[in-house]
N, C-alpha and C positions, 0 to 999 in steps of 0.2 A: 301577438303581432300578426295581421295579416298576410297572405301570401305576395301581396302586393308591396307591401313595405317590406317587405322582408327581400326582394328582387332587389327594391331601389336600395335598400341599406349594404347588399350584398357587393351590389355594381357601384355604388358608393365607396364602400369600402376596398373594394378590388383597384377602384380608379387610386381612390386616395392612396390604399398601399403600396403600390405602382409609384407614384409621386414621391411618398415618403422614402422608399427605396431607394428612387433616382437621388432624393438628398440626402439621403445616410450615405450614398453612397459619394458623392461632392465630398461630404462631412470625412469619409474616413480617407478618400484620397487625401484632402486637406490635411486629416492624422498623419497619415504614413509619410506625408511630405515635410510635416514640423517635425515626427520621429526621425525618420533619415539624416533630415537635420543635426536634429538634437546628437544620433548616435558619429554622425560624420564630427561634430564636436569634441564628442565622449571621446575617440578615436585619437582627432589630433592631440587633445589635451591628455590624456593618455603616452599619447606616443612622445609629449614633449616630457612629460613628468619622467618615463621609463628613461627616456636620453638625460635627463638632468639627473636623477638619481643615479645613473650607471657611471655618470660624472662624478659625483660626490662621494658614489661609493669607492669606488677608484683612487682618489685624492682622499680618503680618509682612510682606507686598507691600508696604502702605503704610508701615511702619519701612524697608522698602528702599529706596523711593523717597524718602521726605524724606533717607533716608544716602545717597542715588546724584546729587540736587541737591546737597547740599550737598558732598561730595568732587569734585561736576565742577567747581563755583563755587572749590574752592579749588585745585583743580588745574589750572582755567584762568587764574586771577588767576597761578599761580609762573610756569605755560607765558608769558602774556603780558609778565610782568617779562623774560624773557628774551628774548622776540620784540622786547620796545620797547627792551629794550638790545641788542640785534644793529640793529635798525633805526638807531638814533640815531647807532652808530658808525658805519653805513656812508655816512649824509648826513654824518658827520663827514669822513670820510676822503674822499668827492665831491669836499668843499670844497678839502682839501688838493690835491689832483691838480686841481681846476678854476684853484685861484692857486697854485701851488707857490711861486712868488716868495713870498708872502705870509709863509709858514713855510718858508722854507730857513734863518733862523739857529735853530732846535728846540734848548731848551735842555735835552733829556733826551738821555742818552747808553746807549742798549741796551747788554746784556752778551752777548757770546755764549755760546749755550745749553752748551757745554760747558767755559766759564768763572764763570758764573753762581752766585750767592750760591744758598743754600737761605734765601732771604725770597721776600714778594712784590715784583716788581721787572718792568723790561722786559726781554727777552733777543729773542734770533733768533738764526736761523742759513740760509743758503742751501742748496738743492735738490742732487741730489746732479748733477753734473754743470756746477751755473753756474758761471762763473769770474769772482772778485773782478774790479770793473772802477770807475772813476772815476764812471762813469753808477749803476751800481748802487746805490755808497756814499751817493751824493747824493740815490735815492731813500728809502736806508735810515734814511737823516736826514730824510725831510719823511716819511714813515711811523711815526718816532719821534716824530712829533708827537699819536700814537693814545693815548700816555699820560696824554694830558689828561682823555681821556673815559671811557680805561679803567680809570684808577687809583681817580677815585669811584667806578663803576658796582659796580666789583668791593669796595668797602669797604664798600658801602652794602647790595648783593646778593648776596654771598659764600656766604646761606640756599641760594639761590638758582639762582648759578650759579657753577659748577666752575673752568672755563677761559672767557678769552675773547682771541683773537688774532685775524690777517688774512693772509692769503696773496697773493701779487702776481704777477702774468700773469711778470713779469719773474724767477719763480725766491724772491723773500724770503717767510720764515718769522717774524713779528713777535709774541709773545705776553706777555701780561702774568699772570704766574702763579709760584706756586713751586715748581713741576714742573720738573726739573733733567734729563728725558731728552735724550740729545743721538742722533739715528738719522741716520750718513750714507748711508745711502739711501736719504733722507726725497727723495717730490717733491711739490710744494705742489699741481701742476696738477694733479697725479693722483688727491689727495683726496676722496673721493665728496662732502663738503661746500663741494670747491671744482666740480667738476664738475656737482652737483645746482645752484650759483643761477646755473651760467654760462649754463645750458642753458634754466632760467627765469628771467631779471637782472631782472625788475620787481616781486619778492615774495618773502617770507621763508619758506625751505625748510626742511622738517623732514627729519631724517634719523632714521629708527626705530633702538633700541638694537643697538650691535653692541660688542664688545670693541675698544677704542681701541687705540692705539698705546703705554699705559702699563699695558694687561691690565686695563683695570676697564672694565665697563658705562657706555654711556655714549650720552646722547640728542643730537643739536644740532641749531640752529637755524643758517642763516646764509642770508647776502643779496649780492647782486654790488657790487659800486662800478664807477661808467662815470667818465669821465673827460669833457672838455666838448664830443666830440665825439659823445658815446654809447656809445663803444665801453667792454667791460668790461675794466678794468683789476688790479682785486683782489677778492678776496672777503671777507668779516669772517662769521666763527663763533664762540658761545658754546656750553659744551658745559652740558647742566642738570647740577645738583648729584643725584646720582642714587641718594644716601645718603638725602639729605632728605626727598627724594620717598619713597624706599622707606617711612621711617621715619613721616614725619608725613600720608602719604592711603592709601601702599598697606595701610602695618601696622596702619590702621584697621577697623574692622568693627563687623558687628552679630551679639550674642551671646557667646559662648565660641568659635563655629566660622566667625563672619564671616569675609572677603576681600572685598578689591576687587583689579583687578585693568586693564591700560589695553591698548586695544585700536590701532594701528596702521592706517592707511591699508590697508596689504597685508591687515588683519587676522591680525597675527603677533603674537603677547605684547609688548607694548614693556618692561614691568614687572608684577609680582606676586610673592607672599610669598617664594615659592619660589626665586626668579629664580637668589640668590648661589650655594643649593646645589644647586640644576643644574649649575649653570657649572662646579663645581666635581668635582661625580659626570662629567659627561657631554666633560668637558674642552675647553667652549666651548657655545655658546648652544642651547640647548633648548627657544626660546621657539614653533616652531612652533603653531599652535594646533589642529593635530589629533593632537601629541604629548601633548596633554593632557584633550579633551575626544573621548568617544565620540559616533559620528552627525555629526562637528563639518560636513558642510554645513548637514545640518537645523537645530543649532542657530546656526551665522550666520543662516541666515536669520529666528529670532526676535531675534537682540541685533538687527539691521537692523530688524524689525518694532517692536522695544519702540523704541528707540532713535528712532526718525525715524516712530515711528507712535504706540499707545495708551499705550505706559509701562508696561502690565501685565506684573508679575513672571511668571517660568513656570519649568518643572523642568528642567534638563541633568544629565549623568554628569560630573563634572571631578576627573581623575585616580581616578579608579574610588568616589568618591562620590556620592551623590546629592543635588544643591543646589537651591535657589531662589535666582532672580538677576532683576537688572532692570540695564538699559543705558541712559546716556544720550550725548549727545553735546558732547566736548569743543570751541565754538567756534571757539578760536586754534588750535586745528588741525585739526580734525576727523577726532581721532579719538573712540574709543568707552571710556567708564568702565563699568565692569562691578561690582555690588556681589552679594555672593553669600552666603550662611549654609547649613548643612549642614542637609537635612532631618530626618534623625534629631534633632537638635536641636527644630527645628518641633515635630516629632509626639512629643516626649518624654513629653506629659501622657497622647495618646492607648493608649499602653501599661500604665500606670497603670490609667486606667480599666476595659480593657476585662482587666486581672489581677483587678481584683475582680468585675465582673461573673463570667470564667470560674468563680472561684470558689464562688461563689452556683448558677450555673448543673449544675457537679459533683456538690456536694452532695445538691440534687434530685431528679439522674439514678440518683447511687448508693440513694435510698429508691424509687426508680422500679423500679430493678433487684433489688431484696430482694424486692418484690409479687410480681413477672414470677415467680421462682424458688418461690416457693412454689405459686403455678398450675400451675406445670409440673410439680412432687410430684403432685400432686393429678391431674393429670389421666398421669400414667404410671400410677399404682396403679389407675385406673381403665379402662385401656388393657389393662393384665394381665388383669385378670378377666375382660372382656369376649373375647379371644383365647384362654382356656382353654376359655367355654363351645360359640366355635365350631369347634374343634377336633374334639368329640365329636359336633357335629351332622354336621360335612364326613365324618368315619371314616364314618357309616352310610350317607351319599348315594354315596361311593365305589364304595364297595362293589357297588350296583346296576349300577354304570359300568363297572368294570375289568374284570368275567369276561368279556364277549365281545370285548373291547379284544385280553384275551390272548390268545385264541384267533385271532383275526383275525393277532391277532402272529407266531404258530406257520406261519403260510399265507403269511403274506412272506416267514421265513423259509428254507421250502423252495424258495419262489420264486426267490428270490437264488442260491442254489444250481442252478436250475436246472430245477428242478421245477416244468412250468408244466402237469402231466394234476391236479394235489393242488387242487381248488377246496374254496372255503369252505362252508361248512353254514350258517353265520348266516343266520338269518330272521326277524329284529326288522324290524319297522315302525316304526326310530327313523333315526336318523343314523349310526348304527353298520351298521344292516342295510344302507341304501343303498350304505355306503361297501364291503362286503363283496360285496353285488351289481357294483358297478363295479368291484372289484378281479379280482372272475373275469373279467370281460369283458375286464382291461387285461391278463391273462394270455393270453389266447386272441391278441392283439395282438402283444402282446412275443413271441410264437414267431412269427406269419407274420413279423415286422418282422426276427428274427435270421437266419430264411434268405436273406431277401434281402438283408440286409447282406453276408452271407458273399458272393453272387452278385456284388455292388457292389466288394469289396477285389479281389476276385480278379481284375474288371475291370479296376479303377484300374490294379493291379502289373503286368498285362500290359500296359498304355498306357506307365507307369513304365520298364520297361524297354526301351518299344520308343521311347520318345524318350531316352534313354542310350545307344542304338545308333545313333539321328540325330545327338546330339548330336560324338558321336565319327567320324562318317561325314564330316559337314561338316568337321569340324576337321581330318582327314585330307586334302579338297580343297584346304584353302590351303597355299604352301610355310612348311615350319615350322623347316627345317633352317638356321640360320645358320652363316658366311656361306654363302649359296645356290650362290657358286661362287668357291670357290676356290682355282681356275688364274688368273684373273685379277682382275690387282692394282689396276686402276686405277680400280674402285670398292668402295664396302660402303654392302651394304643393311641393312633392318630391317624389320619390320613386326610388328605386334600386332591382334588382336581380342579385346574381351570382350563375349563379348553378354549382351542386356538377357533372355534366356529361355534357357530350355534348348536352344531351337537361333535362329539369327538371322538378318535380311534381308542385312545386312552380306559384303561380301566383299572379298577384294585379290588381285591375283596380279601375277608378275613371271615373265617367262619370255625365254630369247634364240632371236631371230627367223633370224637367219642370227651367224658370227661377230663381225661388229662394231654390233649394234644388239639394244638391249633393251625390252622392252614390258613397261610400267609401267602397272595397272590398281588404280581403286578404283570400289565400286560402292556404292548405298544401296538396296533394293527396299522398296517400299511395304510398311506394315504387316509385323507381330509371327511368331513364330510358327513352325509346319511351311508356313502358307500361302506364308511370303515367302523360307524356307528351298529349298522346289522351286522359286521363283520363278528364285531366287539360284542354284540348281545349273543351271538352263536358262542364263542367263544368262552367267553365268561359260562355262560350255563355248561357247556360240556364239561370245564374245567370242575367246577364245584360237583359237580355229577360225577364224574367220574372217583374223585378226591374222596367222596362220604362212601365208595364202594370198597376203599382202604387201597394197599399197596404204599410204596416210596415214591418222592417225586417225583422221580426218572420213567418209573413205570406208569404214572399218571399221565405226562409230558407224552410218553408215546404214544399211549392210546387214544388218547385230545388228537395229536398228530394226524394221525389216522384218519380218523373222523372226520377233520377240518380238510385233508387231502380229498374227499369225496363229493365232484360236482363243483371243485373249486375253480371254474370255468372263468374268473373275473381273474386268477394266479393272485389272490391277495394273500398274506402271511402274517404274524404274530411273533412277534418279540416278548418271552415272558419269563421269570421267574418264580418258580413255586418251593416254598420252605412250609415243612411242618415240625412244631414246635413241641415240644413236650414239656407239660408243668412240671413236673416231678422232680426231672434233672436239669432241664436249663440248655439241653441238648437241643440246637435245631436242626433237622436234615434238610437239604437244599438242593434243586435242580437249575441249570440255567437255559435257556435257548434262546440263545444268543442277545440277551439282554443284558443289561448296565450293571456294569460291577456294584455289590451292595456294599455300603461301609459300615466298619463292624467299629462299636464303643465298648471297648475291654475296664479293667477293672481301674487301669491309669485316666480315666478321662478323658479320652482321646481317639477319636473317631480317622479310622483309615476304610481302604478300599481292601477289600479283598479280592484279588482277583483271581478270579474262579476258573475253571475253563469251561468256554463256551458250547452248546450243543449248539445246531443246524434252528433255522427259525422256524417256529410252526406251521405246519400247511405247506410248505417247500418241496417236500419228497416224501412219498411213504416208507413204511418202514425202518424210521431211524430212531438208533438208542441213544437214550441220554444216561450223562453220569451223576451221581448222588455224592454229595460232600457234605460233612459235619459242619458246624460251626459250635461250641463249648461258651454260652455266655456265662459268665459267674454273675453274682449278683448283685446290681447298680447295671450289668451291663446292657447296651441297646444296640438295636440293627435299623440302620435306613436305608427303605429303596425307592428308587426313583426311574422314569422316564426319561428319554435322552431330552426331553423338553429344559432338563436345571443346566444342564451342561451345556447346550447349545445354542441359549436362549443368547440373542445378538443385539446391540445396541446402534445407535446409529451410525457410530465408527466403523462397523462391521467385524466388530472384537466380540468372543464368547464367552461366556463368564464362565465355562470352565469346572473341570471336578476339581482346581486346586484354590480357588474361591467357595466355590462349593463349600470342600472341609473345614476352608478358613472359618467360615461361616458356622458350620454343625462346632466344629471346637469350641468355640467361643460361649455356646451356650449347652456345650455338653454336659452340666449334669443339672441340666433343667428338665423336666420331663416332655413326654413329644411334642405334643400338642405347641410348646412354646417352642421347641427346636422348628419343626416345620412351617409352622408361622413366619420365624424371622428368619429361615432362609426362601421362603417365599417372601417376603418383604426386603430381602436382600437384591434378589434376582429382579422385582419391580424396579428399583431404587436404579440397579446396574443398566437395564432397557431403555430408563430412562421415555422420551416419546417413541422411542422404537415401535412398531407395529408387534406385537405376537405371532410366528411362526407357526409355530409349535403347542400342542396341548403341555400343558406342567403337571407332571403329578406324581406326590411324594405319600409314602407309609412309613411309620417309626413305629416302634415298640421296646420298651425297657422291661425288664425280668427284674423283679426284686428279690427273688430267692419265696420258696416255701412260706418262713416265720414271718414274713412282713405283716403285722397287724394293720386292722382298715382304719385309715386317717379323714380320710371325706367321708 
């Protein structure tokens, strides 16, 4: 597109976005004034909804409360019928065991449970294990004397209570019922309601709903019997009627979606609507109660607060509903009654209402929206006209604009090309001529700046190449040939370098000194580079030089020391270790200066550090002595050394991998030979860097001793 249309399309569009601007901006006041609306809406019908349900809830709390008194009153009055009949039995049967003579001629005669009518009547049966005896019988007969007290309790209470029998320290089973199960391996001791009032004999124990011995639901109460020495002798349990209960407090409520519901010591469901068909989906008791209510600590801890504190109703989830409930506290036992109604229920008006308000509210907004739409006609057609007249004004201001624009154009483009003798002619005293004055000047620029560009690559390439000839010079100094030697068997070495530049401080060498002893060198020299590269070629030669003159590491180390102290005017230093190795016994002697603990692989498979003590680092200070240590490998065993490059080597989290990743690493493939250990903890160390940049040069030497007798396999 030309410079010319490109003005007009500019000033065009500047006008036009300007316009569009002014009516986005109409448009969003328009928005903000239907939103305002809309939320002034939200607001009030909000604020009416909050007052009608604070209503509702109000006037439905206090119906939960006068229905959560009154179902505790009457679910305490059944509970207590049953507590004062398990009580009165068990002062009964005291009696009998305090005078037995009194009642030894008992004119009831029990049936046994598995000869037993199907009426109400007395039955028993013994524990599975007792054996009929003349003592027994005779207890069995002054125990059948329980039918005095149980045959009204049970005719008069039968609403009430289910079962009621007694159990005897001595093995008997005595019931007054028409329950005809007969189970021989029934034990009466073993009962948890004979067990729960042994364990407290001075008070009437509640036992929370569990499936009985005849597969129904079932609550009891029972109490110990002592005998006149104190000791307890029997127990007497009533089981509640667990129908009744369901029927006439549970399957009570407030509304169409009420519950109530009884809460347990443990706080486990003892009963609720639901209970039978549980039992019957879940194939035994599901009364857990966080099987049923979400949050269920949070909400114990308000039935706790309503219940034993203000009484005020409040909202829980139960079984994936949302309710209002209020708890009180059942007396004769202390447990918890729970009354509850579904909220949807509560807020049913509140929907109602706020469908007519939406209503009303719609209608409004749609005469609201018919206004908006005719503005917006009215102000497009007047957008058009206004964008055609400035059209023809922007064509004629163009026009003044573009002819030296293009010209200017023509001069770049020989430029580009290459053409920097071609300057411009423009000589307006506007923004146009300045910029054409500075663009000759950038041309005059852009040619000195290309020559010496060209001077600058040409430089570079020859640096380029002449560190591709270092780089390969040094890599040529260290042995690269594995294995290095071999005629003999009774080692294999390995070693690797990568370094962190095009050439590195890093070095290693292995060489043999006479035939049965070899020298084993790593080294680290200060700093990057070609500086630490000639550092590293001085060094390394002294070291082998000195080494093939004989002495022990330590004596080696010094006189290298020495040497490198002299003219050492850059103060660069050396990090090294030197071990010479002896075929024969497996002995290594070893010096250090101040370099990286080596890890030693003993005859367990098992690569640790040793750590040595450090000498001074090379080239530091002259005359310093270093110390000589053994190392005894047996045979299978190996030694690895390394550069601080394995341990320091950093990922992009700024984490080290470390000598204890390191070992992890050599363990793992410790009794594989070097070459394959150095490998994959160099491919360990990659793997850990991950994109991380290389610091550090890496570089690792291994060597295994196989003992003397190793015959040659490759």
């Amino acid at each position: 597109m030309k410079i010319g249309k490109k003005l007009i399309v500019s000033m065009l569009a500047l006008t036009l976005g300007t316009m569009v601007l002014v009516f986005v901006g109409l448009y969003a006041i328009t928005g903000v004034l239907r939103g305002n609306i809309q939320k002034l809406y939200e607001e009030i019908r909000t604020g009416a909804e909050q007052t009608i349900e604070e209503g509702l809830y109000a006037q439905d709390s206090d119906s939960l409360g006068v229905l959560a008194d009154m179902q505790m009153e009457v679910t305490d009055s059944r509970l207590r019928i049953v507590s004062d009949a398990v009580e009165q039995s068990a002062e009964f049967a005291e009696r009998l065991y305090a005078s037995p003579s009194k009642y030894s001629n008992s004119p009831y005669n029990p049936v046994h449970l598995s000869k037993a009518p199907e009426t109400i009547s007395s039955r028993y049966m013994f524990s599975a294990g007792v054996k009929e005896t003349a003592a027994l019988n005779a207890e069995l007969k002054l125990i059948s004397n329980m039918e005095e007290i149980f045959a009204p309790v049970m005719r008069y209470n039968s609403r009430f209570i289910d079962n009621l029998y007694v159990g005897t320290a001595s093995g008997i089973f005595y019931q007054y019922t028409d329950n005809n199960v007969y189970r021989e391996n029934y034990v009466v001791t073993k009962r948890h309601w004979y067990t729960n009032s042994t364990s407290s004999p001075n008070k009437i124990m509640w036992k929370e709903t569990e499936i009985d011995s005849y597969g129904r639901p079932c609550i009891t109460a029972s109490m110990a019997v002592k005998d006149s020495k104190g000791k307890v002798v029997a127990v007497v349990a009533a089981d509640v009627n667990f129908e009744q209960l369901m029927s006439n407090v549970i399957g009570s409520g407030l509304g169409e979606t009420g519950t109530t519901f009884v809460l347990g010591a443990t706080r486990d469901l003892v009963a609720y609507s639901n209970f039978m068909k549980d039992v019957e989906e879940h194939n035994g008791l599901y009364n857990k109660f966080e099987n049923h209510f979400a949050n269920s600590t949070a909400v114990l801890r308000k039935i706790d607060a309503c219940a034993f504190g203000d009484g005020e109703a409040f909202k829980a989830e139960l079984d994936g509903k949302e309710i209002y409930m209020t708890a009180r506290e059942i007396p004769s036992t202390g447990w918890l009654l729970c009354t509850a109604i579904n909220a949807e229920e509560i807020m049913e008006p509140i929907g109602k209402v706020t469908e007519q308000s939406d209503a009303l509210f719609a209608d409004a907004r749609s005469k609201m929206t018919g206004e908006f739409k005719s503005l917006l006609i009215k102000a497009i057609l007047s957008f058009i006209v206004i964008t055609l007249i400035i059209v023809v004004i922007e064509y004629y201001v163009s026009r003044t604009i573009s002819k030296p624009i293009i010209k200017l154009t023509d001069t770049v483009k020989n430029t580009g090309e290459g053409d920097f003798d071609n300057k411009s002619d423009i000589d307006t005293r506007d923004e146009i001529g300045d910029l054409a004055r500075g663009f000759n000047k950038m041309q005059d620029n852009l040619k000195l700046y290309t020559e010496n560009l060209k001077a600058v690559t040409a430089e570079k390439e020859r640096i380029g190449a002449e560190l591709n000839v270092a780089t390969q010079i040094q890599a040529d100094m260290l042995p690269r040939i594995f294995p290095p030697f071999p005629e003999r068997n009774e080692i294999d070495i390995f070693a690797s370098m990568s370094p962190a530049k095009e050439v590195g401080g890093d070095f290693y060498d292995f060489f043999l000194i006479d035939e049965n002893r070899l020298a084993l060198v790593i080294a680290d020299v200060s700093g990057k580079g070609v500086p630490a590269a000639l550092f590293m070629v001085i060094s390394k030669t002294l070291i082998k030089n000195r080494a093939m003159q004989g002495g022990t590491p330590a004596q080696i180390l010094a006189d290298v020391n020495n040497q490198l102290c002299e003219g050492n005017d850059a103060e660069m230093f050396v990090t090294c270790w030197l071990g010479i190795f002896d075929f024969s016994t497996g002995k290594l002697t070893a010096s250090n200066a101040g370099h990286e603990f080596p890890a030693v692989c003993g005859p367990d498979r098992k690569f640790e550090l040793l750590k040595d003590k450090h000498g001074i680092v090379l080239a530091a200070m002259e005359g310093v002595r270093y110390r000589d240590y053994e190392i005894q490998l047996e045979p299978g065993g190996s030694i690895f050394v390394y550069t601080d490059g394995v341990p320091e080597a950093t990922n992009s989290g700024c984490e080290l991998f470390g000598t204890d990743r390191m070992l992890e690493s050599l363990n793992r493939r410790a009794d594989q030979k070097p070459e394959i250990f150095i490998k994959e903890v160099g491919s360990d160390v990659t793997g850990f860097t991950g994109e991380a940049p290389q610091f550090d040069d890496v570089t690792m030497v291994g060597m295994t001793w196989y003992g003397n007798d190793r015959e040659k396999t490759e």
